[in-house]
N, C-alpha and C positions, 0 to 999 in steps of 0.2 A: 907512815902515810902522809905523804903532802898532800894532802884537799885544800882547795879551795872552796869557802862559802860564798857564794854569788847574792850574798844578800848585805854584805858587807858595802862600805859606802868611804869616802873619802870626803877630805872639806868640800870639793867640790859636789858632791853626790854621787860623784862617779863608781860604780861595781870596780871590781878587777877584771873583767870582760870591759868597761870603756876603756880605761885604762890602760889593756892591753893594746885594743883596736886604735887608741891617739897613740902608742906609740909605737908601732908598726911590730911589736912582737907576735907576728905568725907562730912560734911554737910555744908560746901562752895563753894565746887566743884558742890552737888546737886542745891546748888540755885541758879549757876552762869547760868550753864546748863539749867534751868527752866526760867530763864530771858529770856529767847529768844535773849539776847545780846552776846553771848561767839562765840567769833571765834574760832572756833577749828582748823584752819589752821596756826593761825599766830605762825611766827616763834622770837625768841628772839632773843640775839645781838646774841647767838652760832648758833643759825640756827636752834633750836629744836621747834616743836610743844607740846603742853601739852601732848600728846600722848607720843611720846618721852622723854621729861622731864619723864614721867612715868615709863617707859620701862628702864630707865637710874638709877633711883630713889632707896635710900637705904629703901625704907620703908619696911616694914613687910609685908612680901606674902599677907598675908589676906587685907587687906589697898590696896595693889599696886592691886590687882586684883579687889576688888569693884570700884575702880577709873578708871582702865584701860577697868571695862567692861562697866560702865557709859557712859565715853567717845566714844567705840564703839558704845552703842544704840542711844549716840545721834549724831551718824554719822561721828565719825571723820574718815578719810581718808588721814594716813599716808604712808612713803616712807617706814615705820616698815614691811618688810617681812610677809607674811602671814604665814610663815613657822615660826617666830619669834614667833607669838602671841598663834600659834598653840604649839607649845612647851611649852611656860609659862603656860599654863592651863593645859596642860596633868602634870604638876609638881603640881597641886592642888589637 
């Protein structure tokens, strides 16, 4: 069993859910997400959620938006403006 524990931290503070989300791996991001371990709230040493981290993120429209919509279905609940998120997708 490969688990991931979402409580785990790097120098930067970052989980394996930020992690994942700064580097555009979509099929890490799904199975952190499927663990039932990912906090989607925590924040790193800058203060960002994986949401954020996202929102923040050089990746590639198509990337950042499978990630960022991921993350909304499985409920994350960031300070990110609804007006924010709602702009990013009317640009898809």
């Amino acid at each position: 069993d490969r688990s991931i524990t979402g409580d785990l931290i790097d120098i930067e503070g970052q989980t394996p859910l930020h992690a994942a989300v700064a580097q555009g791996r979509v099929d890490v991001v799904q199975h952190v997400l499927a663990s039932e371990k990912a906090n989607l709230e925590a924040r790193d040493f800058r203060g960002l959620t994986p949401l954020q981290v996202a929102f923040k993120s050089q990746l590639p429209v198509q990337t950042k938006s499978v990630i960022i919509h991921a993350l909304l279905e499985a409920g994350a609940n960031s300070e990110v403006k609804s007006k924010k998120i709602f702009r990013f997708f009317l640009k898809l």
